[in-house]
C-alpha positions as CSV (number, residue, x, y, z in Angstrom):
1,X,193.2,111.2,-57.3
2,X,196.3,113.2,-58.0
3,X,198.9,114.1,-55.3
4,X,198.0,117.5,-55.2
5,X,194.6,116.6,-54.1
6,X,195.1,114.2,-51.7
7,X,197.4,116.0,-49.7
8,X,194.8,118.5,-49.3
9,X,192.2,116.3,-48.5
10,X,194.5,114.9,-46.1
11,X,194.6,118.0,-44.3
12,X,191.2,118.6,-44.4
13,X,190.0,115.3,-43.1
14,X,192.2,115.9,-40.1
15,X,191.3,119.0,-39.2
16,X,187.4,117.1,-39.4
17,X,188.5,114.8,-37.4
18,X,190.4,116.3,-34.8
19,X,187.5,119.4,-34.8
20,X,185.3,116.0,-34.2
21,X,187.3,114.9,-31.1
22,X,186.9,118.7,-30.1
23,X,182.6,118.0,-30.5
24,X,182.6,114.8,-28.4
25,X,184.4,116.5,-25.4
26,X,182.0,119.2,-25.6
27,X,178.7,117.2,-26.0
28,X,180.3,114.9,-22.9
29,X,180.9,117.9,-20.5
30,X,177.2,119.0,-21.5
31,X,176.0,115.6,-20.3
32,X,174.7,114.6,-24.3
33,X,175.3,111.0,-25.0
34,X,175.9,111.9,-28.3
35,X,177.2,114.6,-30.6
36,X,175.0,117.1,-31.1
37,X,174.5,119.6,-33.9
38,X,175.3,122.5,-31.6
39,X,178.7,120.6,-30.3
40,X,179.8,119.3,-34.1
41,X,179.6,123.3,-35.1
42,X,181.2,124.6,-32.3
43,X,184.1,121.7,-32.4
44,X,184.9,122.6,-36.1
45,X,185.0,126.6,-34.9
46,X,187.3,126.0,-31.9
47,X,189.7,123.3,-34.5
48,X,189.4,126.6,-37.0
49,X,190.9,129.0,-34.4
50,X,193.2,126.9,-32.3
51,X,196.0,125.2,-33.9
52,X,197.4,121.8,-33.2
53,X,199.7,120.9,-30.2
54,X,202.3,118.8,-31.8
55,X,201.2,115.3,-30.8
56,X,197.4,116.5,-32.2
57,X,198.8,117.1,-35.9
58,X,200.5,114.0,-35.6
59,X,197.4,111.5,-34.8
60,X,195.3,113.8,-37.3
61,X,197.4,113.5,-40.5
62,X,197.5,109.9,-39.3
63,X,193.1,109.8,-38.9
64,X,192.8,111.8,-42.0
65,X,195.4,109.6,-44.1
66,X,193.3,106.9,-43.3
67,X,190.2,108.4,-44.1
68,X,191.4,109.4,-47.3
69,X,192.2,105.6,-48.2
70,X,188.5,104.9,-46.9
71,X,187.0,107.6,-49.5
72,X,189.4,106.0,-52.3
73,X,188.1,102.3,-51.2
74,X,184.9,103.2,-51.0
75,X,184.8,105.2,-54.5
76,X,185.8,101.8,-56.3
77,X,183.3,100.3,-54.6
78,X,180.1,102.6,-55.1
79,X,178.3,104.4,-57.2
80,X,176.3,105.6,-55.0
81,X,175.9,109.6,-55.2
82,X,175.7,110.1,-51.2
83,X,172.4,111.2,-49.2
84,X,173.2,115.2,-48.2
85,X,170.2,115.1,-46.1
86,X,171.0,113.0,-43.5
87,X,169.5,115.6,-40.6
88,X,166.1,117.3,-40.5
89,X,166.1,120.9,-41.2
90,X,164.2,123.0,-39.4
91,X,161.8,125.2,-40.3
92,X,162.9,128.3,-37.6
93,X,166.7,129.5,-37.8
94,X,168.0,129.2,-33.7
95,X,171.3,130.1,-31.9
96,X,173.6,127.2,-31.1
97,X,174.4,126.7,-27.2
98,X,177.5,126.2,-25.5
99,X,177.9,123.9,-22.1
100,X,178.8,126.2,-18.9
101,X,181.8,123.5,-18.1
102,X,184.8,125.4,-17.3
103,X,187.6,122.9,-18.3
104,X,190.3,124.1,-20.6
105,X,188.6,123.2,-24.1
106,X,184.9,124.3,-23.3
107,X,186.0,127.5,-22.3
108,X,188.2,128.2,-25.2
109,X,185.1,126.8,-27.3
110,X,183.1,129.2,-25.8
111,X,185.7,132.0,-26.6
112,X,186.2,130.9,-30.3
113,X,181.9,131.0,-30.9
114,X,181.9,134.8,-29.5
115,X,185.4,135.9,-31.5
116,X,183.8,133.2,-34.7
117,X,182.2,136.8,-36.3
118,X,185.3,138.8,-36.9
119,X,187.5,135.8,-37.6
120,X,189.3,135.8,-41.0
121,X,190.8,132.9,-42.5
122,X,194.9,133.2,-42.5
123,X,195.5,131.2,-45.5
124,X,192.9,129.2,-48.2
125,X,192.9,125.9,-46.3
126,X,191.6,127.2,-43.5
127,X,189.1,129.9,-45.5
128,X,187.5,126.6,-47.4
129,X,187.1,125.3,-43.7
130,X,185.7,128.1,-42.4
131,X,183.3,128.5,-45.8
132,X,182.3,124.8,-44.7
133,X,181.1,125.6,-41.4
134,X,179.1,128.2,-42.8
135,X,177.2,126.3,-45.5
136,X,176.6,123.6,-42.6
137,X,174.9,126.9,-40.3
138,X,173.5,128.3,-43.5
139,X,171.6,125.0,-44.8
140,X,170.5,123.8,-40.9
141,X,169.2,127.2,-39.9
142,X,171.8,128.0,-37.0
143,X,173.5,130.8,-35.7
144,X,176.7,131.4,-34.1
């Protein structure tokens, strides 16, 4: 993998994982015991629209650095092609539901899914992001 590329996969996988962190608070403050499909979604939008606090980007280049080693490992290792349908779809598009916590991040979740419509993407990184939550909507029938 060139330099190029895994810079930007860098950047990506934090962002993932960092919107990831976002999902677990929310499915937590909603009382799930896991991460759910409507928390995931919602985690990626609010990591889309709020930037990093300092100490964030820091542990999330260092997550996504070490994801990007995994992927590398892992491609020497396999040749497997990946299973993309890991989650049922449904057969009925629904709208994804927010939690009615009112701590700092579930109500700036909240915000971000109602603003999510007229959002445009500052710069490519975060358009290919945005494109990605889309597809995931798209392909599992929900709606923001």
């Amino acid at each position: 993998m060139d330099e190029t590329v895994r810079s930007l996969l860098t950047v990506f996988m934090a962002q993932i994982d960092s919107a990831m962190t976002i999902s677990d608070i929310l499915s937590q403050h909603a009382g799930d015991d896991e991460i759910t499909p409507d928390s995931l979604i919602i985690g990626l939008i609010y990591r889309l629209m709020v930037p990093m606090k300092d100490d964030e980007l820091q542990q999330a280049i260092k997550n996504g650095e070490e994801m990007v080693k995994s992927i590398d490992e892992f491609e020497e290792e396999s040749d497997d092609d990946g299973d993309e349908s890991l989650l049922e779809i449904p057969e009925e598009s629904r709208n994804i539901k927010t939690n009615s916590c009112n701590c700092d991040i579930c109500m700036t979740a909240r915000v971000c899914k109602l603003n999510y419509a007229s959002y445009e993407a500052p710069d490519p990184l975060a358009e290919k992001f945005q494109n990605a939550i889309k597809h995931a909507c798209d392909k599992h029938k929900l709606i923001v």
